[in-house]
C-alpha positions as protocol buffer text, in pm:
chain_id: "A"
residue {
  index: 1
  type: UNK
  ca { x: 11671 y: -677 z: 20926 }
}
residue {
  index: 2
  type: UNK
  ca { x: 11656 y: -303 z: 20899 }
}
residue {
  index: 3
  type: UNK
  ca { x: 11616 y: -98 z: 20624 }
}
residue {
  index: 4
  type: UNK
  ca { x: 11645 y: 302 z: 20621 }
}
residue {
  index: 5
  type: UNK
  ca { x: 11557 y: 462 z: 20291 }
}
residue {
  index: 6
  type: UNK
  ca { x: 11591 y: 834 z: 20222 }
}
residue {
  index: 7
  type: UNK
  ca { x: 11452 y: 1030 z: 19911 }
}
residue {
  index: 8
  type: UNK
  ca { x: 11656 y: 1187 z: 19620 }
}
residue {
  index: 9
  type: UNK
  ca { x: 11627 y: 1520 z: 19557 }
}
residue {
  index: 10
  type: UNK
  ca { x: 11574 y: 1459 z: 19138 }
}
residue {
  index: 11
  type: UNK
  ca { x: 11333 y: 1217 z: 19240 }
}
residue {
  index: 12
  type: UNK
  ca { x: 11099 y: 1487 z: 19456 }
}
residue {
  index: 13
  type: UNK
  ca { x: 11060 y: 1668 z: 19159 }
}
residue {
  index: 14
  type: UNK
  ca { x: 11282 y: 1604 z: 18849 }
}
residue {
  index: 15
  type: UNK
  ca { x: 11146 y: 1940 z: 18653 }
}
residue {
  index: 16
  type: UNK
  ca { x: 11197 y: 2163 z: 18930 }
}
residue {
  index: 17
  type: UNK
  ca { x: 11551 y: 1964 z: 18963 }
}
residue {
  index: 18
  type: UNK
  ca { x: 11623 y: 2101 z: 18667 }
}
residue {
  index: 19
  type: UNK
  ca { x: 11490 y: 2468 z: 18675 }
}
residue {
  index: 20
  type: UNK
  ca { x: 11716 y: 2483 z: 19002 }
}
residue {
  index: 21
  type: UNK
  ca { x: 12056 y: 2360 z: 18868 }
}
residue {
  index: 22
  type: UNK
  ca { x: 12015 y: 2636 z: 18564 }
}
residue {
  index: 23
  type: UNK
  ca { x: 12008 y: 2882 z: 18797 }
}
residue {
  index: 24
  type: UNK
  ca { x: 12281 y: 2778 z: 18989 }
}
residue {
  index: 25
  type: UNK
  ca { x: 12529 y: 3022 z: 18736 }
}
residue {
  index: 26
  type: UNK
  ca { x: 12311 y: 3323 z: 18829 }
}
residue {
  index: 27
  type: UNK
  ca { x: 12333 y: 3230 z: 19212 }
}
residue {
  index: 28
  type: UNK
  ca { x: 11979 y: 3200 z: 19229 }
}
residue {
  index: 29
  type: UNK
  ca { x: 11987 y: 2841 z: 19246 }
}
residue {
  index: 30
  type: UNK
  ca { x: 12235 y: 2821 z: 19537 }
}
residue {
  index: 31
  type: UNK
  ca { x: 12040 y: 2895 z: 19841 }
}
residue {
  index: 32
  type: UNK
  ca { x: 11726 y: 2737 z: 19681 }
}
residue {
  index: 33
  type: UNK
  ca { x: 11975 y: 2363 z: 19655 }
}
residue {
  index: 34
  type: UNK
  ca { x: 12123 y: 2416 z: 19975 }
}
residue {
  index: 35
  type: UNK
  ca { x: 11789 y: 2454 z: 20168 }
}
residue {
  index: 36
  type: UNK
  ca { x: 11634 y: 2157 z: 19934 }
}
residue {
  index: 37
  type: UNK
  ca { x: 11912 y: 1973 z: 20003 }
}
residue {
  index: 38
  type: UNK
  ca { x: 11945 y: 1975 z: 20374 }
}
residue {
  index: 39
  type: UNK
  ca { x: 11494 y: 1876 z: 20362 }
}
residue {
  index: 40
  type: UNK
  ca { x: 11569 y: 1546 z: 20162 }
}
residue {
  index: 41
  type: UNK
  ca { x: 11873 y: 1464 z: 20357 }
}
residue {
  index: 42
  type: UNK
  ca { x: 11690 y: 1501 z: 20695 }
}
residue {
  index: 43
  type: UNK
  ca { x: 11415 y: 1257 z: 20543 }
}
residue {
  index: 44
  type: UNK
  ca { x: 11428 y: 898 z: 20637 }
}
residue {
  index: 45
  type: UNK
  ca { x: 11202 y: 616 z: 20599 }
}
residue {
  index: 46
  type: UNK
  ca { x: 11288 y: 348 z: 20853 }
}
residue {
  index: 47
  type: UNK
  ca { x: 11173 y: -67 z: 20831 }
}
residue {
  index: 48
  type: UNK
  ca { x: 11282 y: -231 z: 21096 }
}
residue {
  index: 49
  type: UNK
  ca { x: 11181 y: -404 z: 21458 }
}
residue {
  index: 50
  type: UNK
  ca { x: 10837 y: -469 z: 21324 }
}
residue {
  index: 51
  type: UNK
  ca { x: 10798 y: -81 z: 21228 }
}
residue {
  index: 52
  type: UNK
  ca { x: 10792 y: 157 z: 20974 }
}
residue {
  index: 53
  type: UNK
  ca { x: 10912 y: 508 z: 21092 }
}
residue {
  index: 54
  type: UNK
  ca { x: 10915 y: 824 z: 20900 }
}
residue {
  index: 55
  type: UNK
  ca { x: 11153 y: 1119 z: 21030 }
}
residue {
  index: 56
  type: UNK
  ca { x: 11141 y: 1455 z: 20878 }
}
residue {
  index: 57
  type: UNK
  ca { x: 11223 y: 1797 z: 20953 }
}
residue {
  index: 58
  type: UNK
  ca { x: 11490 y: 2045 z: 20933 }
}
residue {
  index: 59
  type: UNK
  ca { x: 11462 y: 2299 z: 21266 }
}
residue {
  index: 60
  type: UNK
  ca { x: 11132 y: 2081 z: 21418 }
}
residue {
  index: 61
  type: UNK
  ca { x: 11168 y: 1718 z: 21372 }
}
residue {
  index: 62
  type: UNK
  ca { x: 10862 y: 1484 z: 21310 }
}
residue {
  index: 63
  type: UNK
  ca { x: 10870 y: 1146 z: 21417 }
}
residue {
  index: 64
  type: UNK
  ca { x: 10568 y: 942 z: 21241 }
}
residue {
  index: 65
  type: UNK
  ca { x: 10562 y: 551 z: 21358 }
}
residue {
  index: 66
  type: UNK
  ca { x: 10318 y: 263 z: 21251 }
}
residue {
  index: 67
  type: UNK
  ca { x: 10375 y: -88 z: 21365 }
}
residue {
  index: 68
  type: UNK
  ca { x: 10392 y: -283 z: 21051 }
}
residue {
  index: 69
  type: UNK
  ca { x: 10093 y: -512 z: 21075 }
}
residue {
  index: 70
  type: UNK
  ca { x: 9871 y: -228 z: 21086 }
}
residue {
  index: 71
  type: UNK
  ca { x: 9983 y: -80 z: 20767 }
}
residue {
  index: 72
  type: UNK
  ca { x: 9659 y: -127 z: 20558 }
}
residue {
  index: 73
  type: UNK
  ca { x: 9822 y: -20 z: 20221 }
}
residue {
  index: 74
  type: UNK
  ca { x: 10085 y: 189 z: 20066 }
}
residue {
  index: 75
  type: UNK
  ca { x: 9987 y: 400 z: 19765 }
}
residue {
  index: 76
  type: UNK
  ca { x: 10230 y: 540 z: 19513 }
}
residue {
  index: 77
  type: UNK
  ca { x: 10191 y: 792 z: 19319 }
}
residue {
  index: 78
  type: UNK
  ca { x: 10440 y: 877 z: 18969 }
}
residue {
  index: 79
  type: UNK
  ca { x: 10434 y: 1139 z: 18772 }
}
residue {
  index: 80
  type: UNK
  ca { x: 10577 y: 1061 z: 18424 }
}
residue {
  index: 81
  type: UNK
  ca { x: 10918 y: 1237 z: 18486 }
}
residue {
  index: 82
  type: UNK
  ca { x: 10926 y: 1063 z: 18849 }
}
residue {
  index: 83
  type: UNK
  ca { x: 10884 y: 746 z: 18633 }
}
residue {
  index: 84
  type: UNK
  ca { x: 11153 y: 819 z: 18383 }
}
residue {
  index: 85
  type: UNK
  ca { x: 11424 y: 817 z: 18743 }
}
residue {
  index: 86
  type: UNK
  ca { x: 11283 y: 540 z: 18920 }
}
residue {
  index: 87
  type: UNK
  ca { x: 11112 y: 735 z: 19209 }
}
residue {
  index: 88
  type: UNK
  ca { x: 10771 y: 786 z: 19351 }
}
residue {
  index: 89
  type: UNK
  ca { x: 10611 y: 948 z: 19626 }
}
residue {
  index: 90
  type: UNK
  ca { x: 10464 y: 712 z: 19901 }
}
residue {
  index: 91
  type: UNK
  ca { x: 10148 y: 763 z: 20098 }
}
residue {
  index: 92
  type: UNK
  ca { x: 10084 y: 533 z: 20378 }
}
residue {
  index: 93
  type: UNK
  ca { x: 9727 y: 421 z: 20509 }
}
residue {
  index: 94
  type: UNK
  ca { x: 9670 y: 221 z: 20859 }
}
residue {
  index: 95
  type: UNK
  ca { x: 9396 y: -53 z: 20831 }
}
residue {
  index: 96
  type: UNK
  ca { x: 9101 y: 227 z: 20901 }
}
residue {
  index: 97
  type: UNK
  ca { x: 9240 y: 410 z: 20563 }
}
residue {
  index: 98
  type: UNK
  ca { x: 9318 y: 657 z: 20785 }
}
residue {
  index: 99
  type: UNK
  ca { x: 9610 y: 860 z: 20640 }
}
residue {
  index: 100
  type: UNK
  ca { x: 9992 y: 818 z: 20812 }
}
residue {
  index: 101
  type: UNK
  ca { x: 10302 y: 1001 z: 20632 }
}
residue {
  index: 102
  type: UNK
  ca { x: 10383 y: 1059 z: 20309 }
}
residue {
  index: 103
  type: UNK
  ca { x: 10757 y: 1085 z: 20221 }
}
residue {
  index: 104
  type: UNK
  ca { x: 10813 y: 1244 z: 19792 }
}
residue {
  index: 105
  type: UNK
  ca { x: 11084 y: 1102 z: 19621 }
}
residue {
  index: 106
  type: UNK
  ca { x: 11154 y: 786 z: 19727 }
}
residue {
  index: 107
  type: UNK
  ca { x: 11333 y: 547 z: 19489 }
}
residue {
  index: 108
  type: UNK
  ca { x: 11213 y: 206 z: 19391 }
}
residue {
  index: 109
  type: UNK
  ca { x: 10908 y: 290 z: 19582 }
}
residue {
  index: 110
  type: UNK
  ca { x: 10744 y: -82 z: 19435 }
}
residue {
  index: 111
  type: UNK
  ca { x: 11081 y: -215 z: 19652 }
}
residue {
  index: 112
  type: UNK
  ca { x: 10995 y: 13 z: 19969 }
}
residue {
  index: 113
  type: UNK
  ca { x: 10591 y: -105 z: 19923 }
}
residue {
  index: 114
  type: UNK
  ca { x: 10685 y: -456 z: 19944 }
}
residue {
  index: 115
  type: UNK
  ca { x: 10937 y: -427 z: 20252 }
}
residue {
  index: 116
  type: UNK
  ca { x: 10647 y: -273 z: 20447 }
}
residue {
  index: 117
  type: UNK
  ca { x: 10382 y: -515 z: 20348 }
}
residue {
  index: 118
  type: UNK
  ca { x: 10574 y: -836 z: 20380 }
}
């Protein structure tokens, strides 16, 4: 079974969330939301085929693979407002602690941890 998860925009950085929406009136805000927008929605985290895939980028796209059984662990890191909507930001680690992705934002990240590590 595959699962593709993609971050949330609130969940990236819920005060910053908010500093950008209350300048949307003012037109500040648009261009920053539009651009923000189009980096989370060209984020995905893929599980699937015995892999867990990370594809980012908006203009260069970055392709970041790691066959599931050499995962070593999945660290999450919350700050209290990431907390308060459910997301996280997940750092990966092969077996040599060597460092794979990150993806910011994700929700349920204790969900997306146990998918991987399964």
């Amino acid at each position: 079974m595959t699962h593709t998860i993609r971050p949330s925009m609130i969940g990236q950085n819920p005060a910053h969330f908010a500093i950008t929406i209350a300048l949307v009136p003012l037109l500040i805000g648009i261009p920053i939301l539009a651009l923000w927008m189009l980096d989370v929605d060209l984020t995905r985290i893929r599980i699937g085929d015995g892999k867990l895939s990370v594809r980012k980028g908006i203009i260069r796209h970055r392709l970041t693979e790691i066959d599931l059984d050499q995962i070593g662990d999945i660290r999450i890191a919350q700050s209290r407002l990431q907390r308060l909507v459910g997301s996280g930001d997940l750092h990966v680690f092969d077996r040599q602690d060597q460092w794979v992705a990150t993806v910011l934002g994700v929700k349920e990240p204790e969900r997306i941890k146990q998918l991987a590590l399964i």
